[in-house]
N, C-alpha and C positions, 0 to 999 in steps of 0.2 A: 768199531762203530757203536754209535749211541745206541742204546736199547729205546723203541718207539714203540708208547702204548696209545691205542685206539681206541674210544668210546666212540660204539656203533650203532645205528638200529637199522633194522632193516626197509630194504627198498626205500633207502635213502642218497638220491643220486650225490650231492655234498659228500657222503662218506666215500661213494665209488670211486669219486676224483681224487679226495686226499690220497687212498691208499694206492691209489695208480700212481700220484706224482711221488708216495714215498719210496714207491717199488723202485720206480724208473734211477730214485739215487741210492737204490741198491738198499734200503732198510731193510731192513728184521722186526715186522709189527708183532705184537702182542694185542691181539685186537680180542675186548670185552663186548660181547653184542649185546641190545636191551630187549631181546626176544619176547620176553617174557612179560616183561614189565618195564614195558617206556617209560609211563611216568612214576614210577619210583625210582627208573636210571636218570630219569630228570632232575626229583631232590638231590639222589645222590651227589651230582655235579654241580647244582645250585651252591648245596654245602660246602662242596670239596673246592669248587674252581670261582664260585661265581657266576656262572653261566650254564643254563640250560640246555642249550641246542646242539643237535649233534653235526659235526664229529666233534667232538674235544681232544687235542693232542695233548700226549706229553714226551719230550726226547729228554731221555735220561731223568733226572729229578727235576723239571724246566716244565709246567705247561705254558703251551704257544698259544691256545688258544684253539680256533676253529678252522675251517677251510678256505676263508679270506685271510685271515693271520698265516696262516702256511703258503698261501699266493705269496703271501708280500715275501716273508722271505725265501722264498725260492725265486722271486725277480731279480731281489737285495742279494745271492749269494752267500744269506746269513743261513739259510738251511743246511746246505752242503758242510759250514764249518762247522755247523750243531751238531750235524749225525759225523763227522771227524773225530768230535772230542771223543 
């Protein structure tokens, strides 16, 4: 299974869901929380992905995106093949 990394903050209901739908197809998260400093995990991910807001996936070397971009393919079916590879 793909290795699933999670940029988190906390009491962030968006993250609660991603990593319940990645549980439910059996993932193995690596989850990064921004405890500490949201908005410097914010640059961080502006720089790194393009996007700010949390969660930010990425399955294997692949960012998906957010917790609408993880909806869609988990409807699509394209999820399940990602965490496959």
């Amino acid at each position: 299974m793909a290795p699933v990394t999670l940029y988190t903050k906390p009491m962030c209901p968006h993250c609660f869901r991603a990593r319940r739908r990645l549980r439910r197809h059996g993932a193995v998260i690596h989850e990064i929380g921004a405890a500490d400093d949201v908005a410097g995990m914010r640059a961080q991910l502006r720089d790194r992905f393009g996007a700010d807001t949390f969660p930010q996936i990425v399955i294997g070397e692949h960012h998906i995106g957010g917790a609408d971009d993880l909806v869609r393919l988990d409807r699509s079916g394209e999820l399940a093949r990602r965490l496959a590879a």
